[in-house]
Each structure stands twice: as structure tokens, then as C-alpha cells.
N, C-alpha and C positions, 0 to 999 in steps of 0.2 A: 346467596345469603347476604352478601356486601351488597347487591346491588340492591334488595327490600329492604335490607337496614338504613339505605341514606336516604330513601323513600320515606321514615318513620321520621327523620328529623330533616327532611325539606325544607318545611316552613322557616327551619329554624338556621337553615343554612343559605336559603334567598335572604334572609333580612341581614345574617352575617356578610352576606357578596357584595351589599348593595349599601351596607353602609362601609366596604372599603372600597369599592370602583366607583360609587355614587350611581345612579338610576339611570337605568336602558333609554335608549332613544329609538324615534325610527328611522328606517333606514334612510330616508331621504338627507338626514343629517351628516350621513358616515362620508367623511372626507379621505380617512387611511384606515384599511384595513391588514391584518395580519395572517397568514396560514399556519399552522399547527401541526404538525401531526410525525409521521413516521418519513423518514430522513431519507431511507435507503435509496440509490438508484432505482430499482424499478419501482419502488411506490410513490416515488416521485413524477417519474417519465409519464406512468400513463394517468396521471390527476392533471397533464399540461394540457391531452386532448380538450378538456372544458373551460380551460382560465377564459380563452376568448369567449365565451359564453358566459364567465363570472363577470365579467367586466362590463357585457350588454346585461345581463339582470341589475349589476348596482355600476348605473355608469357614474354618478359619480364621486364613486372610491376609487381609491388608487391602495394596490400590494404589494405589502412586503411579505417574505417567505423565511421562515428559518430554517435556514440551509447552510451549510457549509463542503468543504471538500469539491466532489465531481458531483455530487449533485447540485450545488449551488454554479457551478460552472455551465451545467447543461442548460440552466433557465437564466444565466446573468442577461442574456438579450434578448428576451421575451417582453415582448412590445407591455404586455401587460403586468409585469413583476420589474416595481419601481427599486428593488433593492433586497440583495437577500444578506441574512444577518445570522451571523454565527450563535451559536445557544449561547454560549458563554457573553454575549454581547445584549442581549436580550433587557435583563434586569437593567444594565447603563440606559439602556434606550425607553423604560418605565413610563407611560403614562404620552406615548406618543400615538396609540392605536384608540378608534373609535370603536370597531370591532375586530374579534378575533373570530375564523373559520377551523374549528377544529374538525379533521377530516375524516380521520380513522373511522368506520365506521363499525368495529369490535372492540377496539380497544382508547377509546377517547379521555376516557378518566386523566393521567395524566397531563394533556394538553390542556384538558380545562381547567384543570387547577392550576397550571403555571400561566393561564390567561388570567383568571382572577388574581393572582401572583401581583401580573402587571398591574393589576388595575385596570384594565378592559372592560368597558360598563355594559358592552353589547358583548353576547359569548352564542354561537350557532355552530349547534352537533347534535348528535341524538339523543336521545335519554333512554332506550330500553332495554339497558343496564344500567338503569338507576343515575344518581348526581341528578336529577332533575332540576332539583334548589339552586343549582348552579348555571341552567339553561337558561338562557333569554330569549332563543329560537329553537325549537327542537325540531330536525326534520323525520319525517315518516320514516318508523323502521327501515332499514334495508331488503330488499325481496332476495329472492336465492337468483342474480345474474352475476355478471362479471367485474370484480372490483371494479376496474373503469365506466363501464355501466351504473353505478351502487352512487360512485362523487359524480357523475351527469346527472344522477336525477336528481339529487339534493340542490344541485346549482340551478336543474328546471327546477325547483318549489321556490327559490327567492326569483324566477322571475314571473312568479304567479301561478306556475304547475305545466305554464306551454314548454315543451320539451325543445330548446333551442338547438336546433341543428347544428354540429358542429364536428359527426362522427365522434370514433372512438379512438382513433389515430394519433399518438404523443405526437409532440411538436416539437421538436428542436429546430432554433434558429440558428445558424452557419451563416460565415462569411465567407470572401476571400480568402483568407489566414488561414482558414479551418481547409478552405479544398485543395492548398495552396501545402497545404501539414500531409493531408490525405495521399495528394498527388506525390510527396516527395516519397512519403509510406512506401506506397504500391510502387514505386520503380523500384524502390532500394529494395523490394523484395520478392520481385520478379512476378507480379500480379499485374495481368492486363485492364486496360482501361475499360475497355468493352464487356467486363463480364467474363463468364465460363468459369471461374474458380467458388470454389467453397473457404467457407471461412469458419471454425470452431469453437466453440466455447466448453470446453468440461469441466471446469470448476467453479464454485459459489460458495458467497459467505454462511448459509444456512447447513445445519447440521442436521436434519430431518425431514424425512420423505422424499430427498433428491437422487436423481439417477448417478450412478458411481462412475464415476470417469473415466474409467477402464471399459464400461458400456459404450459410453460415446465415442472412447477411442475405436473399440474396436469396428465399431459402426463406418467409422470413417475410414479403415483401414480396408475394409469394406467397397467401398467405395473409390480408395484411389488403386484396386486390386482391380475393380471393372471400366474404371475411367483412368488410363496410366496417362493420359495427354492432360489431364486436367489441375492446375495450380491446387493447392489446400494451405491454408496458415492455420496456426493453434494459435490463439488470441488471449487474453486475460489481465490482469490487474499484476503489479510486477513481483507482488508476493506468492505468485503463481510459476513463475521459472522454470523451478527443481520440480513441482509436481506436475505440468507439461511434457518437459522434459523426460522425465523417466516414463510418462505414459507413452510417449515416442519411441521408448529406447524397445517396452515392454510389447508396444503393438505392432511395431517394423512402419511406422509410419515413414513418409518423405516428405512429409509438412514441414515448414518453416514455424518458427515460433519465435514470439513477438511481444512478450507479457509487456504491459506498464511504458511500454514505445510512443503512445501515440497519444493526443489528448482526447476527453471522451466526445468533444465535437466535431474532431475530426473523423475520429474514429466514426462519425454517421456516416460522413460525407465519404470515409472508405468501403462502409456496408453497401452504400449506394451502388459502388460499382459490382458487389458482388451478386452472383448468380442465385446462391440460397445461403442461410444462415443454419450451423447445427448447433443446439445449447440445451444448455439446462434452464431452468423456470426458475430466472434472476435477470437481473438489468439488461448483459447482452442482447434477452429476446426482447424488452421491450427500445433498446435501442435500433435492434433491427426491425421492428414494425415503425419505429420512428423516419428509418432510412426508405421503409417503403419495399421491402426487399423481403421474399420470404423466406422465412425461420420455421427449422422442423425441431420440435423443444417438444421435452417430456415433463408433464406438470406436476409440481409437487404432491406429492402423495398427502401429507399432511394436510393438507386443506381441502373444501366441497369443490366437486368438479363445475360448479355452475359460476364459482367466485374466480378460481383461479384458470380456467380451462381461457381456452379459443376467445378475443373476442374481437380480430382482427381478420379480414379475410384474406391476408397474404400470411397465415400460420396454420399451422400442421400441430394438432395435440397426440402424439404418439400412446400416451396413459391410457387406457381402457377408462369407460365412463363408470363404470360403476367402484373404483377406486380411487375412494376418498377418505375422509379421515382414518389414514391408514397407522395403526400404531407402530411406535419403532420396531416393536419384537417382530411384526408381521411383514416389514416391509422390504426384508432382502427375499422372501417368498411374493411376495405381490413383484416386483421388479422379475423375479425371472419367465413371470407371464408375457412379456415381450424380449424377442430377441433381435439384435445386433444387425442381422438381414432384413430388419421388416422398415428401418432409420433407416438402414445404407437404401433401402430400394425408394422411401421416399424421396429422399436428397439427391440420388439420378435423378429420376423423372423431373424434379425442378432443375438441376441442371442440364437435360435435355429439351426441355421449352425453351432455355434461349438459346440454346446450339442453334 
């Protein structure tokens, strides 16, 4: 109903846009452009696979990202992201953007209203949830594929509809420092260079449709019960400790645990070495298709399997296809449709491919 209501007063919200940002240009003009949208580590990681593909549709623009924390740490040296800038910094920097890219492709209303905020005279997102008065490029609906999929194909329509090659694979750029972080990581924790160990992730910031930590624990406990020669670490963000922890205490695990240790670029450059990655469907997995390393992750229930499922071919979606927008009441019964043996027996098998 909000989104037909701003439909009704369009007309009357393009001439309010356009007489505070003053009037769109074409693209050929856009010297600096800005990104928009939702912050989080994994919505961030996998929108990197196409920046190198934004940057050949409009070469020449040059990006800044509003980002802050570890996600503005994972793209700080990304050839193509000239600078990223805290929300809060945003308004001081008013009136410095030619265009703004708002990305979300559900939820964009907000972005674009703090692009017109700025003063942004050029605004590209979608409109089919309404704001249209506010668009100045509107890309074609989203089809049912995979988030990462959904920002490639909006980035092929600015550069004409050719779908630029570029995979689906986040990009993180590492240096020295970062394998140099990694390298000190893995000896201080008795992880081999070569591979053979597993590495874990059970916790995340979302509150609905994710698999319970006790699952994953016990998946792995699984696991170092059939593989006793093989390394395991519990990974996570450092406000993750105590609930690690006690999932260790609860599942008889032998994992090391390592919350908030490491930085999150190095942190690739230590997935790199590992044999597979076990998570939940949040930033660790797509830091592990970053590292290139495969990850067996159970996809959030809450969301369509087509957006959030697989879109890597070094991952494992443990979720049944046909559960999707699962509501909360429904989803400790959907969850017990896969058990703890069917994850421990994937995560062998990738760790017996590099044995």
C-alpha cells in the first residue's frame, strides 16, 4: 500500500527531488559516484564480485562506499573503491557525488532517500516498490536468482544489458600484512599450512531462519569423532567467546576457539589454507567463497531459496529446496528435517579430497 501510494504522488516528488539535487545528467558526465545500501559483511562481500564490472560499465566514475567497521576494511584496497565513509560522515561530505547506486534490491527506499538527502542529482535502483519520483535510472525488477546474481545483472544494464563477465566470486584484496597476520594465526594455533583442518562458524548476527549452534556444533563433533587426526577451530566475531565456548563445553568438542583474533582480511588469507569451511548463511560463508575454499552452510530459512541459496560452486546448501520463507513459529520443525550426520558427512568428504 506504501509502495502504490508514492506511485500517486510521483510527479509530485520528481519535481520536489530535482529542484533540491538540481537535474540528472548522463552518465558520461559522472566523475564520482557513491554505493548505498545495506552494510552488513555478507551483503557487502558478495556485491565486490561486480564492482570490477561497475567500473568497465561507467569508466569514468570513480567509488566511494558507505561502509564502516569490517566491512569497510574488506574493500579499503579494492582497486575500484576510492574511499569508504562512515554513515555518520556522509551529510559533511554533501554535494560531493554525481551519482548514487542504491543496491538493495528489496529494500532500497531508505538509500534513496538519504541520496536525495545528499543532493545526488543522478539516483539508480529499482522502483518496483514504488519511490519511483525519486528514480533517475530504474533497473529491471529482480528475477528469483541469487543475491549476487540480482547486483551483476543491474551493473550488466549500465553497461548496455551485455552481461560482463566477471563470475560471482567476492573479492577480497590481501597483502603481505594480511598473510603475514594469517601465517602467525595458524601456527599460534597449531593449524597446518597445507590444509587438512576444518574451520567453524556457529554464530550470526540475525535472529530468524538460522541454523542453531548446537546443530553445527554437534555436526562437527561429528566429524572430529571420525576424523580424530584432523585440526578444527571455532571462529567468530569476539562477542562470540562465552557462546563458542560453551557450545564446546556442551558438544565434547577439541576445537580451538578464536573469536575476534584475527583481522577480517586475514582472516581470508587463513580460510585459504583451510580444507572446507562449516557456517551458517552470514558473512563467514561468503568470506569463505572469497578465500576460494569450500563452505558447507545451511541457508537461512527466512529468505527464497533461489536468492539466498548456492551461487558459488565451491559451496554446499545443506537447507532442503523447498524451504523458504519459513516463519519463526515453523522453523525449529523445518530445522529438524536435516540432521547433524548428513553436515558431518559432507564436511568429510571435502576434507578427504585434499587428504
Amino acid at each position: 500500500m506504501a509502495a502504490v501510494a508514492s506511485e500517486c504522488v510521483a510527479p509530485a516528488l520528481r519535481l520536489g527531488a530535482r529542484a533540491w539535487t538540481g537535474a540528472p545528467s548522463g552518465a558520461a558526465t559522472w566523475r564520482r559516484g557513491l554505493l548505498l545500501g545495506a552494510d552488513h559483511l555478507g551483503d557487502v562481500l558478495y556485491r565486490t564480485a561486480s564492482l570490477r564490472a561497475l567500473a568497465e560499465a561507467l569508466p569514468g566514475c570513480t567509488w566511494d562506499w558507505a561502509l564502516e567497521g569490517g566491512a569497510a576494511d574488506l574493500v579499503a584496497r579494492h582497486p575500484v573503491i576510492r574511499e569508504t565513509i562512515p554513515a555518520g560522515d556522509l551529510a559533511r561530505r554533501a554535494g560531493g557525488w554525481d551519482v548514487a547506486l542504491c543496491y538493495d534490491s528489496s529494500s532500497y527506499g531508505r538509500a534513496l532517500v538519504t541520496a536525495v538527502r545528499l543532493g545526488i542529482p543522478n539516483r539508480m535502483t529499482y522502483a518496483h516498490r514504488g519511490l519511483s519520483g525519486l528514480v533517475t535510472w530504474a533497473f529491471a525488477a529482480p528475477r528469483r536468482e541469487s543475491y549476487p546474481a540480482i547486483f551483476a545483472r543491474a551493473v550488466a544494464e549500465l553497461g548496455g544489458g551485455a552481461w560482463i563477465e566477471s563470475g560471482l566470486r567476492p573479492e577480497v584484496v590481501t597483502d603481505a600484512r594480511d598473510e603475514a597476520e594469517a601465517e602467525e594465526f595458524a601456527r599460534g594455533h597449531g593449524l597446518p599450512e597445507a590444509g587438512g583442518w576444518c574451520a567453524a562458524f556457529l554464530t550470526t548476527r540475525q535472529t530468524s531462519g538460522v541454523w542453531p549452534a548446537r546443530f553445527l556444533a554437534d555436526a562437527l563433533a561429528l566429524v572430529e569423532r571420525e576424523e580424530p587426526g584432523r585440526p578444527t577451530i571455532l571462529l567468530g566475531a569476539a562477542g562470540d567467546e562465552e557462546v563458542l565456548r560453551a557450545e564446546k563445553r556442551r558438544a565434547g568438542l577439541r576445537a580451538g576457539v578464536a573469536a575476534g583474533r584475527i583481522g577480517v582480511r586475514a582472516l581470508v588469507c587463513l580460510l585459504r589454507r583451510a580444507a572446507v569451511v562449516l557456517s551458517t548463511d552470514s558473512g563467514p560463508r561468503h568470506l569463505a567463497n572469497a578465500a576460494g575454499t569450500p563452505v558447507v552452510f545451511f541457508r537461512n530459512l527466512s529468505f527464497g531459496a533461489a536468492e539466498a541459496g548456492r551461487y558459488a560452486a565451491t559451496e554446499w546448501d545443506l537447507a532442503p529446496a523447498d524451504l523458504e520463507y519459513v516463519e519463526p513459529g515453523r522453523q525449529e520443525a523445518a530445522f529438524a528435517r536435516v540432521r547433524p550426520e548428513q553436515a558431518a558427512e559432507v564436511v568429510r568428504e571435502r576434507l578427504a579430497a585434499v587428504a
